[in-house]
N, C-alpha and C positions, 0 to 999 in steps of 0.2 A: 804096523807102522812101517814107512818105506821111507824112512830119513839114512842118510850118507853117516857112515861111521867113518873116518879117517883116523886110521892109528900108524903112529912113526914109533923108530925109535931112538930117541933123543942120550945122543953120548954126552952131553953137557948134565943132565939128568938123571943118567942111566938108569932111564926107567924107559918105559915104551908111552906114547901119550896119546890119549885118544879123544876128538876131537869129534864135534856135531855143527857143521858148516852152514846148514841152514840155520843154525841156531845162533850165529853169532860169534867172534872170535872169545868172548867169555866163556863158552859152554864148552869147557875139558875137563876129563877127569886122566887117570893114571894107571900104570899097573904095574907091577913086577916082572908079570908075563905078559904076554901076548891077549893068552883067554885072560887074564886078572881085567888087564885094559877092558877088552869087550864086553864083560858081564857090569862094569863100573860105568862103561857109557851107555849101559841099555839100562842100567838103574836111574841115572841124572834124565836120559831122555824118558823114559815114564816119569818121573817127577816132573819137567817139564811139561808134557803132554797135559800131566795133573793142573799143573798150577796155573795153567793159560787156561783150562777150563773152567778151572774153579774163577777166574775173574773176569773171566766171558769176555777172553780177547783171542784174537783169532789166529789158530796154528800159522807157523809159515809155510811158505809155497812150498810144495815137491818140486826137487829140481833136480834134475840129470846130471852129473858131473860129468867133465871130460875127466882120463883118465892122466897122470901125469908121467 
């Protein structure tokens, strides 16, 4: 899969949070760490991957980000 992982990290939270952009401003999960964050957002995005399959709607676009 070649979807955009965006992880901050958030001193209001102080957690790190990580974020899947094509997927919507809903699709975030969290971490302690850095890697905690990243294995958390590549869990939620195979879940999604799943769950748009299973209802036979169709993944979102790959899209390029600029960098910020």
């Amino acid at each position: 899969m070649k979807y955009s992982i965006l992880i901050q990290w958030s001193e209001e939270d102080k957690t790190y949070i990580a974020g899947l952009p094509q997927w919507g401003k809903y699709a975030q999960t969290h971490g302690e760490s850095y890697e905690e964050a990243l294995k958390n957002a590549k869990e939620v995005l195979e879940d999604l991957v799943y769950a748009y399959e299973e209802m036979g709607k169709p993944l979102p676009q790959l899209q390029n980000l600029q960098t910020i």
